[in-house]
C-alpha positions as CSV (number, residue, x, y, z in Angstrom):
1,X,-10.5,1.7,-39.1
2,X,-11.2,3.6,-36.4
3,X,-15.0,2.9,-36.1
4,X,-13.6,-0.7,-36.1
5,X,-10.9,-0.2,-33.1
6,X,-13.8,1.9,-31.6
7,X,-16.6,-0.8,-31.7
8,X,-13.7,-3.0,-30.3
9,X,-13.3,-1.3,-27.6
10,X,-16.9,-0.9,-26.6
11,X,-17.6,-5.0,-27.0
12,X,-14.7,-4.8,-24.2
13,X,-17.0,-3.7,-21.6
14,X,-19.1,-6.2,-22.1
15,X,-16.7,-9.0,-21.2
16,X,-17.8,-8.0,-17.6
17,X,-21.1,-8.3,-17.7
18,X,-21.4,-11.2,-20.0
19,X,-20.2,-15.1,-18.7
20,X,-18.1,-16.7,-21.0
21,X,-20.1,-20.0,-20.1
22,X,-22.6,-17.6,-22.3
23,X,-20.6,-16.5,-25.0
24,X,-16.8,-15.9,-24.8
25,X,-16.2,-13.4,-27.6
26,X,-16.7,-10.4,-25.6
27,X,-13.8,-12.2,-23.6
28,X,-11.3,-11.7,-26.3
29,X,-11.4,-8.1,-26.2
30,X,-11.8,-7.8,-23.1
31,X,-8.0,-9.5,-22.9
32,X,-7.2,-6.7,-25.4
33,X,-8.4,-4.0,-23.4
34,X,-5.7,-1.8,-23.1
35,X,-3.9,-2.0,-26.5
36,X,-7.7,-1.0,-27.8
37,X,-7.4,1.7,-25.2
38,X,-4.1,3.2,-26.8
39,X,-5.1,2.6,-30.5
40,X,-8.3,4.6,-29.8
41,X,-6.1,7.6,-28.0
42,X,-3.8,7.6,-30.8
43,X,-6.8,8.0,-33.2
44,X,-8.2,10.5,-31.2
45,X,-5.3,12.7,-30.9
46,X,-4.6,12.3,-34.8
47,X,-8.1,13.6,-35.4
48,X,-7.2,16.5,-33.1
49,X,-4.2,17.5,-34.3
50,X,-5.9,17.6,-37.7
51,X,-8.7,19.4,-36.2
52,X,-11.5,16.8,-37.3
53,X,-14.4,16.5,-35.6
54,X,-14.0,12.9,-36.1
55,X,-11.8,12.7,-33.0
56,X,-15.4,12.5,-31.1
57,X,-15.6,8.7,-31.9
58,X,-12.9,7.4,-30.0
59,X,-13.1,10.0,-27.2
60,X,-16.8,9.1,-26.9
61,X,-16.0,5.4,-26.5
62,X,-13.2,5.8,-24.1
63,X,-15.2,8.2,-21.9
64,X,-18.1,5.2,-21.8
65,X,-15.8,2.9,-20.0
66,X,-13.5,5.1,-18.4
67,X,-14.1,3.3,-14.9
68,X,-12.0,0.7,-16.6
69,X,-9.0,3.2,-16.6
70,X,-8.2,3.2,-13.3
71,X,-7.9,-0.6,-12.7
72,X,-4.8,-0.4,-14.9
73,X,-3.3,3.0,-13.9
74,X,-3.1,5.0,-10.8
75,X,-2.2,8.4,-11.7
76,X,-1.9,10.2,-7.8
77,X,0.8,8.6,-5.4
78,X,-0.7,6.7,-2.5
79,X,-0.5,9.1,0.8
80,X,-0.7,5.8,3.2
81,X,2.6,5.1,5.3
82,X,3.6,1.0,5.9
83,X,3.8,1.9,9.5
84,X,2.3,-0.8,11.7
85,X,1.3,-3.0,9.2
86,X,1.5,-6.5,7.6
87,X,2.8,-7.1,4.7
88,X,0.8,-9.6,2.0
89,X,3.1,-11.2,-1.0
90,X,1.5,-12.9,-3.6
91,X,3.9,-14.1,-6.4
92,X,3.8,-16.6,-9.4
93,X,7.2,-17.9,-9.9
94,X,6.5,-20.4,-13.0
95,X,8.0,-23.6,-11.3
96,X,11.2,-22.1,-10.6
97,X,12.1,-21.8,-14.3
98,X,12.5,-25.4,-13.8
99,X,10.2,-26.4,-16.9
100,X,12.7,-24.6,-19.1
101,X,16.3,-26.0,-18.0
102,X,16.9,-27.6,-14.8
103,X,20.3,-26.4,-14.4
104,X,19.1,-22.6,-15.0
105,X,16.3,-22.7,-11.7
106,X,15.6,-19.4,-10.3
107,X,14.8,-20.8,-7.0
108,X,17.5,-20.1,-5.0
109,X,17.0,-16.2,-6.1
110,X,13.1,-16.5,-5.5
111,X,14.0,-18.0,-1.8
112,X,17.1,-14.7,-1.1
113,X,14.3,-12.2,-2.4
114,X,12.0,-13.2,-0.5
115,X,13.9,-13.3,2.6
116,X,14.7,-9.9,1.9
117,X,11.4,-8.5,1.3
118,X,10.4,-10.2,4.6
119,X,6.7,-10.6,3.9
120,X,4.4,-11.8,6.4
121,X,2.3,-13.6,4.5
122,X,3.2,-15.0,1.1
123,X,1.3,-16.7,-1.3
124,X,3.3,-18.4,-4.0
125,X,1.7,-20.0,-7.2
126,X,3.3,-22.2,-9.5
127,X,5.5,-23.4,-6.6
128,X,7.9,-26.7,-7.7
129,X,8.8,-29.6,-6.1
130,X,11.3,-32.0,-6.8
131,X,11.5,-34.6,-4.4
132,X,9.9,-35.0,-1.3
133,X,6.7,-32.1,-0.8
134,X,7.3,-32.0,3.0
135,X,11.0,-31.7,3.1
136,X,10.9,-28.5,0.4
137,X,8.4,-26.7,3.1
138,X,11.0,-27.4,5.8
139,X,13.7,-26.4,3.3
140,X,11.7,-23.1,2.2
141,X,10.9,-21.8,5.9
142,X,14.9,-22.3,6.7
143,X,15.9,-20.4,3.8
144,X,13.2,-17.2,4.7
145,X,15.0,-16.9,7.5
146,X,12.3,-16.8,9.8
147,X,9.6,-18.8,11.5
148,X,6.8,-19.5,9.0
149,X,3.5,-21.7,9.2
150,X,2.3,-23.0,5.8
151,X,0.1,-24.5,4.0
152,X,0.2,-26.2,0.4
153,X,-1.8,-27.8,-2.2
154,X,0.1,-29.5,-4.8
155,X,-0.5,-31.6,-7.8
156,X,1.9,-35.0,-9.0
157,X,3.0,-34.3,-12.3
158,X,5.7,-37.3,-12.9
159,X,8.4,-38.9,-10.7
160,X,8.5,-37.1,-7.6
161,X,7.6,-34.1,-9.1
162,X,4.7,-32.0,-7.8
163,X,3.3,-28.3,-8.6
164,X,1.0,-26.3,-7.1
165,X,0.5,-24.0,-4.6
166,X,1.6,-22.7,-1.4
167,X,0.9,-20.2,1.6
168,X,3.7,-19.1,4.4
169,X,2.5,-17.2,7.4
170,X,4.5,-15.9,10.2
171,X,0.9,-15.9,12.3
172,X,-0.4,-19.2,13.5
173,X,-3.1,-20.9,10.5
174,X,-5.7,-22.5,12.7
175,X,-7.6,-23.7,9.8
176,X,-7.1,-25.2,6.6
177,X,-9.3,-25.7,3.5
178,X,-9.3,-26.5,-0.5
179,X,-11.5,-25.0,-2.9
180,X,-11.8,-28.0,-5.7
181,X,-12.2,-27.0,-9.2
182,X,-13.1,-30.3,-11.0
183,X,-11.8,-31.5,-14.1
184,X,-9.1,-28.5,-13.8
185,X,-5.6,-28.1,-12.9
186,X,-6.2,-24.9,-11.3
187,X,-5.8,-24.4,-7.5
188,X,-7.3,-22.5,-4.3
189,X,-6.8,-23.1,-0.8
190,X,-7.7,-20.7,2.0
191,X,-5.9,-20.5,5.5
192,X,-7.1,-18.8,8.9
193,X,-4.6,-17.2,10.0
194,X,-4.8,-15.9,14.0
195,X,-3.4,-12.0,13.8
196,X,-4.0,-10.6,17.9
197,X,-7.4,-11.4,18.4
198,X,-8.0,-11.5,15.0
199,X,-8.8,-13.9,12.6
200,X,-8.2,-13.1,8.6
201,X,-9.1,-15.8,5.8
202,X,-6.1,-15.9,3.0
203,X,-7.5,-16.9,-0.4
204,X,-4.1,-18.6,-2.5
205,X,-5.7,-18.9,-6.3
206,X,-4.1,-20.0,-9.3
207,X,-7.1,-20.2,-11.8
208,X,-7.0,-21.5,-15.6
209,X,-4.3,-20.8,-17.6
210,X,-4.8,-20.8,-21.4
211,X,-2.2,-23.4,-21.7
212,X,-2.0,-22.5,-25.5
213,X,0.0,-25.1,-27.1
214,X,3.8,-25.0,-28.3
215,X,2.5,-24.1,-32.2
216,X,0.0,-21.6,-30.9
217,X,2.4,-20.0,-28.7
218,X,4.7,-19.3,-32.4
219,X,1.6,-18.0,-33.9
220,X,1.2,-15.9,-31.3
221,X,5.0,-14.9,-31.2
222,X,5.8,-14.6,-34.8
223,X,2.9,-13.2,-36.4
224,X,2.8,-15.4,-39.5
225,X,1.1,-14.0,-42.4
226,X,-3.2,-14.0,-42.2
227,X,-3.1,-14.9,-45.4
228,X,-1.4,-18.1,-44.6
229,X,-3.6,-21.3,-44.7
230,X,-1.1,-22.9,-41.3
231,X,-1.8,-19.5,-39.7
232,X,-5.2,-19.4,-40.3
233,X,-5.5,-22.6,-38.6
234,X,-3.7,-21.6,-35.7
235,X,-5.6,-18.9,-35.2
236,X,-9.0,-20.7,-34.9
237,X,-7.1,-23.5,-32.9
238,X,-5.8,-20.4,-30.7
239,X,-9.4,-18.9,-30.2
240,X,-11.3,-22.1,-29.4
241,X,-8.1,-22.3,-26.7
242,X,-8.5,-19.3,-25.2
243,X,-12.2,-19.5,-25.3
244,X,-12.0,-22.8,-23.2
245,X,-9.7,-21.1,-20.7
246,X,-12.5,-17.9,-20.2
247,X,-15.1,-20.2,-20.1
248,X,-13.4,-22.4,-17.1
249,X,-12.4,-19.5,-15.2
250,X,-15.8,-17.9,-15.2
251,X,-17.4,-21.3,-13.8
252,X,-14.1,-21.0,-11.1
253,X,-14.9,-17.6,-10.0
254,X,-18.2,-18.4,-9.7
255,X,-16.8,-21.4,-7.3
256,X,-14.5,-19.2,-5.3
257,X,-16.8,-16.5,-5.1
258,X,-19.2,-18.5,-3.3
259,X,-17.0,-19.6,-1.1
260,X,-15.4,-16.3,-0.3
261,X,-19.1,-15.3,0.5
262,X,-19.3,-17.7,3.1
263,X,-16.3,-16.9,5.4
264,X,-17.0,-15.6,8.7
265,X,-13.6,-13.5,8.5
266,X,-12.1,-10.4,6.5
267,X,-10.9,-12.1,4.0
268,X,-7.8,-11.6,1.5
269,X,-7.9,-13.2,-2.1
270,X,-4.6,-13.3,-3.4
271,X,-3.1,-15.0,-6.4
272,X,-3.0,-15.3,-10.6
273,X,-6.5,-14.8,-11.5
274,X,-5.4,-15.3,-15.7
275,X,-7.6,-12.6,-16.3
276,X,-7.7,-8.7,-16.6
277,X,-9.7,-6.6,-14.6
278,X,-11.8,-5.6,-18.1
279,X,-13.2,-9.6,-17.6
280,X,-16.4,-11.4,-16.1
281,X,-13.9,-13.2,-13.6
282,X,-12.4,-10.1,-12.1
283,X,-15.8,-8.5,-11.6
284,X,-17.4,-11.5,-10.1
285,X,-14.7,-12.2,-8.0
286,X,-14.0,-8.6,-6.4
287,X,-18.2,-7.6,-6.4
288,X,-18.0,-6.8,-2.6
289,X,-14.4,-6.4,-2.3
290,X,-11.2,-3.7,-2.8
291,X,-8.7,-3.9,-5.1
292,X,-5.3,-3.1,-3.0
293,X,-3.8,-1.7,-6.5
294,X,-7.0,0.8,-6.8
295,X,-6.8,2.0,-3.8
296,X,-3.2,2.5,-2.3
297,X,-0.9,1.9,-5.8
298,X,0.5,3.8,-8.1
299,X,1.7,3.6,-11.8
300,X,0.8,1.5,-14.3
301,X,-0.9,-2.1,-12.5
302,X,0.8,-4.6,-15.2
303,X,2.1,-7.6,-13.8
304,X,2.9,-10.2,-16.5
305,X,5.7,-10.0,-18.5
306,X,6.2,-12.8,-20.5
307,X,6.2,-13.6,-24.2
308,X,2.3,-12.1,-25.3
309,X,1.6,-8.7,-24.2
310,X,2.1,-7.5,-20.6
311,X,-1.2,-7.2,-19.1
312,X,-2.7,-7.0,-15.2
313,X,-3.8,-10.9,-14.4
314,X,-2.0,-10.6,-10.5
315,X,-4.2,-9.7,-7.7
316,X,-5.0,-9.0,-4.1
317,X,-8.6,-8.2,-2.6
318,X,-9.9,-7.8,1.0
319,X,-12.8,-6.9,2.4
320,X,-13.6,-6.6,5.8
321,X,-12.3,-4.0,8.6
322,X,-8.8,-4.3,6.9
323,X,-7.4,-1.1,5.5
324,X,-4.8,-0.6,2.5
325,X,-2.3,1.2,3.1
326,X,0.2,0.4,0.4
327,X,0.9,-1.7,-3.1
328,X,3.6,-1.7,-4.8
329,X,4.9,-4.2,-7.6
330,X,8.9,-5.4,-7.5
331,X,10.3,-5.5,-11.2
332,X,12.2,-8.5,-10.9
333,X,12.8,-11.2,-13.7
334,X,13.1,-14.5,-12.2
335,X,9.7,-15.8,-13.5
336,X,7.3,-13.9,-15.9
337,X,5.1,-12.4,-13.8
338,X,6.0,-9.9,-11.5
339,X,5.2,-10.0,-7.5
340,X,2.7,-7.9,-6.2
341,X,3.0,-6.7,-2.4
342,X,0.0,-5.4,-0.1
343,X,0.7,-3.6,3.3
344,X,-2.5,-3.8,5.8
345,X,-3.6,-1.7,8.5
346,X,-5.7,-4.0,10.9
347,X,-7.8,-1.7,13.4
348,X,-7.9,-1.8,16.7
C-alpha cells in the first residue's frame, strides 16, 4: 500500500508537465495531490515510529516534489505591511446561491461584505443576473458604496437570466477586451485600468468546471460500495467527466496564456482557474508570473469548500513592476469557495 500511495504521488508531478489534450490521467492525481501528500506522511511517520527503514519510500517521494509544498502552505508570516497599496479581490460567489433556492440568495451579504472589505478592484465570477444586466451593475456599484467602473461578460441562460462574469474598479478602465473560449461556457475578459500614470491589465477567468452531473456528484458524496455494478458505472462516467474538464482547461490556458503574453502592461490574472497548482493549467498559466499566495501569504492556500475535498483552484498572478505585499483569504460561507484578497505595491 504504501508503494502504491507512493507511486501515486510521484504520477502527480507529472500532471504539470504533461497536457491533458495528451493524456489526462496524470491529471487525476494531480487533483489528489495533497491528500497523497498526507497519506504518504502518515506512512512515513508510521515507519518511523516503528523504526523501519521502510519510511525512506515515502520520504524519498515527498522530497522529489517538494517544490509542490509550498504552493499549498506558507509556513513563515508575510513581513509586508498594506501601507500604500491597492487592494485586488477576486471571489466566486456561485450565482448568489440562487441555483439552490431563490428565496435563500446570499447576495445581499456578498454586496455588505464587499462594501466592507472596500477592495479596489474586484473580480467576481459566477456573478447572477435576474433581470436587466445593466440595471444590476448600476445596482451593484450603489450598494459598494463607492464609485466603481466595471466591466462584465455574461452569458443568457433562460428568461432574463444571465451568468457570468464581472470586474469593478475604482480606477478608470480605458480598454476593454474578451478572451473567447469556443464551444465552452467558461469566461475571461481583461480591463486596462489607468492607476497614476500607470496602466495595469486585470485578467477576470472563470475556466472549465467539471460540471459533474447530479448522480456523479452522489457517487462522489456517498461513497457507494466499489463493488457495486451502479457505482462502477459512475465512476467511469465520473472519470471520462473530469477528464473532459482537464482536457478543456489545458487548451484554455494555453488560450489565455497567449494572450496574457501579449499585453503591453503588468498584468494581474485573477479568477477560478478549476485547477490545483499540482496541474498543467496552473503551470502554463503562471510560467513568467508570481503567485500572490507564494510570495506574501500565509497558512494553508485552500480555497474551495464545497461538497468534494477542499482544495486550492482560486488565484491571483502579476507580473510586471508590481510588488506583493499581502494575501490573505476571508473564511466566509456565502458561496463555496472562499475569496482571495491581494494588496499591491506599485513603484514609483
Amino acid at each position: 500500500m504504501n508503494l502504491l500511495f507512493a507511486a501515486s504521488l510521484l504520477i502527480s508531478y507529472l500532471s504539470v508537465h504533461i497536457s491533458p489534450e495528451v493524456i489526462a490521467l496524470p491529471a487525476l492525481f494531480g487533483l489528489a495531490y495533497p491528500y497523497l501528500l498526507l497519506i504518504n506522511i502518515l506512512f512515513a511517520l508510521t515507519w518511523a515510529i516503528l523504526l523501519k527503514y521502510e519510511a525512506l519510500i515515502s520520504v524519498a517521494a515527498i522530497a522529489i516534489g517538494i517544490t509542490h509544498l509550498s504552493n499549498f502552505i506558507k509556513i513563515s508570516k508575510p513581513a509586508g505591511s498594506k501601507k500604500d497599496t491597492i487592494k485586488v479581490m477576486s471571489y466566486n460567489v456561485r450565482l448568489f446561491n440562487n441555483y439552490e433556492n431563490p428565496n435563500s440568495s446570499s447576495e445581499k451579504k456578498v454586496i455588505a461584505f464587499l462594501k466592507a472589505q472596500k477592495p479596489d478592484i474586484i473580480c467576481l465570477q459566477e456573478f447572477y443576473v435576474n433581470g436587466s444586466p445593466y440595471e444590476k451593475e448600476m445596482a451593484m456599484k450603489e450598494g459598494l458604496g463607492g464609485r466603481y467602473y466595471s466591466h462584465s461578460r455574461l452569458i443568457g441562460s433562460g428568461r432574463n437570466r444571465y451568468y457570468g462574469i464581472i470586474t469593478f474598479s475604482r480606477f478608470p478602465i480605458v480598454t476593454k477586451g474578451t478572451i473567447k473560449h469556443p464551444g465552452s461556457s467558461s469566461l475571461s475578459i481583461f480591463s486596462d485600468i489607468v492607476i497614476g500614470t500607470d496602466t495595469i491589465r486585470i485578467f477576470n477567468n472563470h475556466l472549465q468546471s467539471f460540471r459533474l452531473k447530479k448522480m456523479e456528484r452522489s457517487f462522489l458524496e456517498e461513497l457507494t460500495d466499489p463493488a457495486d455494478k451502479e457505482a462502477i458505472t459512475s465512476m467511469k462516467n465520473l472519470s471520462l467527466s473530469l477528464a473532459k474538464a482537464f482536457r478543456s482547461r489545458a487548451h484554455q490556458a494555453n488560450v489565455l496564456k497567449d494572450a496574457i503574453d501579449k499585453s503591453p502592461y503588468p498584468v494581474i490574472v485573477a479568477g477560478d482557474f478549476n485547477d490545483t497548482p499540482v496541474s498543467y493549467s496552473y503551470r502554463k498559466i503562471r510560467k513568467g508570473l508570481k503567485d500572490s499566495f507564494v510570495h506574501s501569504g500565509y497558512g494553508a492556500g485552500f480555497t474551495y469548500r464545497g461538497n468534494y475535498p477542499a482544495n486550492r483552484i482560486d488565484y491571483i498572478l502579476y507580473n510586471g513592476s508590481l510588488e506583493s505585499r499581502y494575501f490573505e483569504i476571508t473564511k466566509v460561507k456565502f458561496s463555496d469557495h472562499y475569496p482571495v484578497s491581494a494588496w499591491f505595491r506599485i513603484p514609483d
